[in-house]
N, C-alpha and C positions, 0 to 999 in steps of 0.2 A: 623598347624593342629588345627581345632576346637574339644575341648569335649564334648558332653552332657550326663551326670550323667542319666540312667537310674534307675539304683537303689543300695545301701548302707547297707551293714551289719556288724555285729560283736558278736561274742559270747557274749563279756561283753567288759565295760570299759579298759581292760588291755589287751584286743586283738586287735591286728591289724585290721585296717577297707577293710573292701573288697568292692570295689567298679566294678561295672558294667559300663563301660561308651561308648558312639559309638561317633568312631572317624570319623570324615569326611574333605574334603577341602586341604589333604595336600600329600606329598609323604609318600604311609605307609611304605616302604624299607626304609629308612630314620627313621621316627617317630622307626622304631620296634628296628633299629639299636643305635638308642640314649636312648631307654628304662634301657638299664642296666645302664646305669652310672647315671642316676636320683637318687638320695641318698632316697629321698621319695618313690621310687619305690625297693618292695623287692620282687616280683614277678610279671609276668603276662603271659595270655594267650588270644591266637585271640580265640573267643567264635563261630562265624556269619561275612558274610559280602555279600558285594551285595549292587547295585544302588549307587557304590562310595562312603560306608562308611562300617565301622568296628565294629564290639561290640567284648570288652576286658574285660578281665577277670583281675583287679589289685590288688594287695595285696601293702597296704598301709605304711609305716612304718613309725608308731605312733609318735616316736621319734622325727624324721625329719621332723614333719609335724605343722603348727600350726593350730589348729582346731578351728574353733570359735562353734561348737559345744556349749561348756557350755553358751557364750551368747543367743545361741537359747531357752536352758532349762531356765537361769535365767529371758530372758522377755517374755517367754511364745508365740519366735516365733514357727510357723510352714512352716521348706521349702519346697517351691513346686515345683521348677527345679534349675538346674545348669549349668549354659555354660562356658567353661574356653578357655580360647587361650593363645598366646605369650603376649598377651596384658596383659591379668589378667583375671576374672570371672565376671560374672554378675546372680547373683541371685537372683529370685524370692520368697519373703516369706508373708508371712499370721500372721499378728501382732492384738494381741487383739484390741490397739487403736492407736491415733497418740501419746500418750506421750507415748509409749511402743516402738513407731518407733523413737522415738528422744534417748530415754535412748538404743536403739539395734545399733544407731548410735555413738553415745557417747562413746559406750563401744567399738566397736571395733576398734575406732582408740587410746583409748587407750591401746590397744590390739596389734598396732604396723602396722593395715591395714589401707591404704589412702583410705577413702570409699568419691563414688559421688553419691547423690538420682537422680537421672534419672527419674522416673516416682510413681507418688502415686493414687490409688482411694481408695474409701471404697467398704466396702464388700455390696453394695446394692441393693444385685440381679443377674442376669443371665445377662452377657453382650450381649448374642443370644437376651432378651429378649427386651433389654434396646434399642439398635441398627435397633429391629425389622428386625433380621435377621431367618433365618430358621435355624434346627439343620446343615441342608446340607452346606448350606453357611456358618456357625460360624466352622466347621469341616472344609471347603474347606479353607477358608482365613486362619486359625489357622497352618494348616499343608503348607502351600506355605509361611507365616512368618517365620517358624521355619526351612525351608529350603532354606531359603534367595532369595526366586524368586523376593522380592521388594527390594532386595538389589542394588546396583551400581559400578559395575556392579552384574548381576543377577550369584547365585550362585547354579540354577537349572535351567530347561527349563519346559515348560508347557505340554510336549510328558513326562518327566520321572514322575509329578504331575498326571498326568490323569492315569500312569498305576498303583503307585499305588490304586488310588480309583475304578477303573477297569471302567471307563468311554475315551468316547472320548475328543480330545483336546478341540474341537468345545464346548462341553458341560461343559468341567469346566472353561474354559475361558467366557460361558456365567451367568455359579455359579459365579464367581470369580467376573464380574462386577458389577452381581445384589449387591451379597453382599456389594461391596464398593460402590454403588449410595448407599444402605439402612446407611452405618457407616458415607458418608457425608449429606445426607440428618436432619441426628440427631444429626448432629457436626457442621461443619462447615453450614449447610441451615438453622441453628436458633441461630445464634449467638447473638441472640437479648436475648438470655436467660439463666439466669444466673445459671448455671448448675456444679456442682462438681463431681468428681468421673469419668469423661472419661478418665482421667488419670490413666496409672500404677505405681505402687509406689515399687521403685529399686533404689537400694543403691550398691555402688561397690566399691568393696575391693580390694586391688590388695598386695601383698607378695604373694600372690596368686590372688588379684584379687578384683571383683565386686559384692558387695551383694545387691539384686535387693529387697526391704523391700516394703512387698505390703502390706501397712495397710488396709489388709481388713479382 
């Protein structure tokens, strides 16, 4: 089963973290029935579901948990998504600079998490803009990554893509290509130029996982 972290609360510091997360990719009879014996886990509820995923209601137990939390307050990350699996996690975050992403790396393995940087760019703008893409196509390619349609094998099809956007297949398959002629056009068609920042910058943790440190 994949998780992805919609969204995270807590009263305070000394309360358990409640987490919203939508589960997809695996048996949920299974996933629901191995839920109680997670020692991390001190409660949960199916919230939502529909097109082969889940959104869960989890109550966190703080105890059992290692939070890298405080390295986020001490280097002034900000995170912007979370995907966890059997593997471990891959996290996306927003770091004031790159010695802020060395010191967020730094810290968490001595923190006890095996982290890999996977990807880095700077914060230098709209990547819709950068790409010369449309909002339609930076929305269309953005929600078909995050749904593993370019995965291998593919972990959606382009009929359940098209209904959420409420378009035909015909027509996001023809969003979908413009978009990536416009991402290689500016990537791979000017390799002659020496350009920074295509890259995402992800870092991954694993005791839980992967933290994806997007110095932007």
């Amino acid at each position: 089963m994949t998780l992805e972290r919609e969204w995270a609360t807590a009263a305070d510091r000394a309360s358990d973290p409640v987490l919203f997360v939508w589960a997809s990719g695996g048996d949920f009879e299974a996933f629901e029935a191995a839920l109680p014996d997670d020692p991390t886990v001190s409660e949960y509820e199916c919230m939502d579901g529909g097109d082969g995923r889940r959104l869960y209601r989890v109550v966190v137990d703080r105890e059992d948990t290692t939070n890298p939390g405080p390295i986020d307050r001490q280097t002034g990350a900000s995170r912007l998504s979370i995907e966890t699996s059997v593997d471990g996690a891959v996290l996306t975050v927003r770091l004031p600079d790159r010695d802020a992403l060395t010191e967020y790396i730094s810290l968490l393995r001595e923190n006890g998490f095996s982290v890999e940087l996977l990807r880095a760019h700077p914060a230098d703008g709209d990547h819709g803009q950068k790409y010369d893409l449309s909002e339609k196509q930076t929305e269309a390619l953005h929600e078909a990554l995050q749904a593993g349609y370019f995965e291998v094998p593919r972990q959606t099809d382009l009929e359940t893509l098209a209904d959420r956007f409420d378009i035909s297949e015909q027509a996001l398959s023809e969003r979908l290509r413009r978009g990536i002629s416009s991402v290689l056009a500016s990537t791979v068609g000017e390799r002659g130029d020496t350009t920074t920042g295509a890259v995402e910058n992800t870092a991954a943790a694993s005791d839980g996982g992967t933290a994806d440190g997007d110095d932007s």
